[in-house]
Structures are given as structure tokens and as C-alpha cells.
C-alpha positions, -999 to 999 in steps of 0.1 A, spaced: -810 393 -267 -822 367 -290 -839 382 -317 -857 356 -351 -835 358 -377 -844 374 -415 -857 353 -440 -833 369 -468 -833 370 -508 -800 358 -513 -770 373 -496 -772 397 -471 -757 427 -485 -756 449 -455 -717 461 -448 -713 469 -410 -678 483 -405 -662 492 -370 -635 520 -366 -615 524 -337 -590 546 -332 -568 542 -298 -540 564 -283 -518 548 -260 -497 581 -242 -464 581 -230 -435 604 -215 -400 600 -226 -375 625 -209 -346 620 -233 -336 620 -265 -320 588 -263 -353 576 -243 -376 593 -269 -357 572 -300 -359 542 -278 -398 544 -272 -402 542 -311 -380 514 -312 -399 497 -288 -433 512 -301 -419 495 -336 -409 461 -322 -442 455 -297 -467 462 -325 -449 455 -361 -465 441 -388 -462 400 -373 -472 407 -341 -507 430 -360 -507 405 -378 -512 380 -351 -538 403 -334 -559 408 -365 -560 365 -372 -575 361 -334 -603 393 -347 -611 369 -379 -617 340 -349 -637 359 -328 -661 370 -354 -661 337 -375 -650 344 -408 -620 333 -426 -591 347 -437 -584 351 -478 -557 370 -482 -530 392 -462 -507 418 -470 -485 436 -439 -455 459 -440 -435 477 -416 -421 514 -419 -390 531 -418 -384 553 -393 -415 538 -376 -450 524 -382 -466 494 -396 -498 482 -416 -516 451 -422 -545 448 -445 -569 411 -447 -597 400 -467 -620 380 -450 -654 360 -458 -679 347 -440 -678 313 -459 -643 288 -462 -629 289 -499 -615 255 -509 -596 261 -545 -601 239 -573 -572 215 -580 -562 235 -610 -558 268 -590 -539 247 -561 -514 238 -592 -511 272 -608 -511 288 -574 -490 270 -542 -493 302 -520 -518 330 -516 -552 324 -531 -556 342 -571 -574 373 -571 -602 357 -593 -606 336 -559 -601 366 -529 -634 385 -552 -652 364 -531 -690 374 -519 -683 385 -489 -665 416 -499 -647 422 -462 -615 433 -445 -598 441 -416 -571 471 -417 -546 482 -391 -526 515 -395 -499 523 -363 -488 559 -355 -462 565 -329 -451 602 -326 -432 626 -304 -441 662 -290 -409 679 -305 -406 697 -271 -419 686 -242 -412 640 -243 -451 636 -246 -454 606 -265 -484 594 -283 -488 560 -300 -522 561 -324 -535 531 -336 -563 527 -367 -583 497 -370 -615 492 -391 -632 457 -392 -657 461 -423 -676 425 -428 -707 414 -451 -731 393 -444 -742 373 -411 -709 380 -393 -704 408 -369 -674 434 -363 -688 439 -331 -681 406 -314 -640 419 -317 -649 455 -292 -635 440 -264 -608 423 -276 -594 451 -296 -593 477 -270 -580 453 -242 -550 443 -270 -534 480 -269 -522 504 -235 -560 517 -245 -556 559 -229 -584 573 -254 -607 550 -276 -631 567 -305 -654 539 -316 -673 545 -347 -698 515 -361 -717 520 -390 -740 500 -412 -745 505 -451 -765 493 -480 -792 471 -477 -808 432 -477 -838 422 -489 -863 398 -472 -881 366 -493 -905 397 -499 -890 423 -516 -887 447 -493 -856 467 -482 -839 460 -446 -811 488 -436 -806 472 -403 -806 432 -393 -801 437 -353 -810 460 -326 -781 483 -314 -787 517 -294 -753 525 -285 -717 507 -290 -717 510 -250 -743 477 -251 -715 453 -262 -690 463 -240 -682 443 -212 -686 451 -175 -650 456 -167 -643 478 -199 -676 500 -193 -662 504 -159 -628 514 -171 -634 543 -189 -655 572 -192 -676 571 -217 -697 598 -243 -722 585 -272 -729 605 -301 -752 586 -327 -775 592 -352 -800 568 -352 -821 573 -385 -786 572 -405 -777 541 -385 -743 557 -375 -733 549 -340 -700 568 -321 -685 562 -288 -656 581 -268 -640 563 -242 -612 578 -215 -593 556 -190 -606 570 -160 -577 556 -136 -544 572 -136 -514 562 -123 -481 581 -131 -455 553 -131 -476 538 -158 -469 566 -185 -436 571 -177 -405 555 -203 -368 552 -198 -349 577 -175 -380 593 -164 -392 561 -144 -363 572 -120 -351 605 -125 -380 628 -117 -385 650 -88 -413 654 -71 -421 690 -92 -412 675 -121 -435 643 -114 -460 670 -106 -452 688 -142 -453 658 -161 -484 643 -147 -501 678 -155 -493 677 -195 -503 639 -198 -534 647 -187 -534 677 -211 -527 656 -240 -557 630 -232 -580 655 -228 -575 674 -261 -577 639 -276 -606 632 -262 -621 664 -268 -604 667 -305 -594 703 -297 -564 722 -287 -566 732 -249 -549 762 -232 -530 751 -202 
């Protein structure tokens, strides 16, 4: 909905920062299967391939990147951290002399003051071959620019089991006037900029607080198809019982994720 924009003082100091965290669940039978979905966990999303996701979120949203740092883990994991602004930088000829790569730090303290982060988590039950691969992501921009225009992408970019969506605005602008704006846009629920086919997707529970401008969505893939969860050996090997047994503790796991408790059962 088109809404008039804010006649500001200067620049907009609001910070509206997106969090996701998605689980992507898995079952691995074997040892050897178990070690193998981390390797491929490690290889699918290292730190390029983030990388390359988090430079198509800086698209979407319309900012520009400043500066990037990544690294990969060992035994498993990666991370990749950008600043961003809202505004190209062009350096100065001096600082393109003194500096043929990355941009100084005196240059990346740039208005804007905004970043994208992603954290990766692959882990094992030590017991049972449940496999669950956590991903953090928090999109934090200042200024006209919105996080929010990256929802879709994000969650359609991962094997998205679980979602928890958390979208917050701090600080605030002021208007030609003087007075204090906490808010720049209408928003009642992250649910409003999803799109039809993710909303469809998933089963969905808000939690927000309104006054505090603190907005929180849990999303759960409603469709579930054994022979998508399953890794290695188990893709072949399992009886009908043991399909039965196996399809019983991945549901288990996605529901005390979802429910961020630990279930009997």
C-alpha cells in the first residue's frame, strides 16, 4: 500500500533489523552417512556459496555492499558478516592509492551503519541419526532501505523445515518538525510480506507486541514427505517399521522446535 513518505530532518535514524532462524532436518542412518551429511551440509552452504546468497539480499533491498568478511569452520560451520549502505561510496583517489582492495575503515563508518550476518549450525542427535542444520541470519539496515523486501528470498534459499522470524525497529527519525517518529511504515504482522505460495506453505503463529514495535512469526512446513528427509543409506535401506519409526522422531524434532520445548514421546 502506498503510503506519502516523511518529510525527515536529516537522516533517518530508525534501525529495522530482521532475524531469522531456519532448521532444515534430516535423518542419517549411519555413521559413515552422518559424517557425510556434514560434509555435504559444509560444502552446500560454506562461506562462498553464503556469501553469494547474502550479495543477492544486498540487491533485493537496494543497498550496497562495503565490506565483507566470511570464514568457514573446522569440523563444520561457516559465517559471513557485510556492511552495507544505503548510498554508493566512491573513494577519493588518494584512498584508491593507499588502498587497492577493501575500502579503509575510516570509509566502511559510513552513515548508514548496517549489516547482514549469517551463522550455519549443522548438528547430530548422538543417538538416534536426527540431523538438524540451523541457520542464523539477521539483516539490520538504516535508513530508507527495508530488510523486509529479502523474507521470501531468504526462506525459499534453505530446505526451510521450521522458520522463527523476528523484525524489529529501534531508535527514532525526526520529521522537518521536531518531532519523534518510532515507526516510518505500517506493518501488523511479518505474515503481510510473505508471499502467497510461502503463506501457503507453512503453518504459521504471530506473537508481537505492537506498542514496542517488536514483531515475531513461527512458520512450520506443513507438507511432509518422508523420502525428502531422508540421507545416505537410509533412502534405501529402511523397512516399512523402521520408515514408520523414523518418520515418527522427525516429526518429534520439528515440533519441539517449533514449540522451543522438549516433548515426551
Amino acid at each position: 500500500m502506498a503510503t506519502s513518505k516523511l518529510k525527515l530532518h536529516g537522516f533517518n535514524n530508525l534501525t529495522k533489523t530482521l532475524s531469522f532462524t531456519i532448521y532444515d532436518i534430516c535423518y542419517a542412518q549411519t555413521p559413515e552417512d552422518q559424517q557425510a551429511y556434514v560434509q555435504y551440509i559444509n560444502e552446500e552452504y560454506d562461506a562462498e556459496r553464503l556469501t553469494q546468497i547474502l550479495g543477492d539480499v544486498v540487491d533485493i533491498i537496494g543497498a550496497n555492499i562495503l565490506n565483507i568478511a566470511r570464514q568457514d569452520y573446522d569440523p563444520q560451520g561457516a559465517s559471513v558478516t557485510m556492511l552495507i549502505s544505503e548510498q554508493p561510496v566512491t573513494p577519493t583517489d588518494s584512498q584508491i592509492e593507499e588502498s587497492p582492495g577493501p575500502l579503509p575503515d575510516t570509509v566502511v563508518a559510513h552513515l548508514d551503519k548496517s549489516h547482514i550476518t549469517v551463522h550455519t549450525y549443522p548438528e547430530i542427535h548422538p543417538d538416534d541419526g536426527i540431523a538438524t542444520f540451523r541457520v542464523d541470519i539477521d539483516v539490520s539496515t538504516c535508513g530508507v532501505i527495508s530488510p523486509l523486501k529479502a523474507l521470501n528470498y531468504l526462506i525459499h534459499q534453505f530446505d526451510s523445515d521450521i522458520v522463527t522470524v523476528d523484525y524489529r525497529i529501534r531508535g527514532f527519525t525526526r520529521d522537518v518538525e521536531g518531532m519523534k517518529h518510532f515507526i516510518d511504515h505500517e506493518i501488523n504482522s511479518i505474515q503481510n510480506y510473505l508471499s502467497d505460495d510461502t503463506r501457503a506453505a507453512y503453518q504459521m503463529t504471530d506473537v508481537n507486541v505492537y506498542q514496542e514495535n517488536l514483531f515475531h512469526t513461527k512458520m512450520l512446513l506443513k507438507d511432509f514427505a518422508l523420502e525428502n528427509y531422508l540421507f545416505g543409506d537410509a533412502t534405501r535401506n529402511l523397512s516399512p517399521p523402521q520408515r514408520q519409526q523414523v518418520e515418527a522422531r522427525l516429526r518429534h524434532e520439528m515440533l519441539e522446535i517449533f514449540y522451543a520445548r522438549n516433548m515426551s514421546g
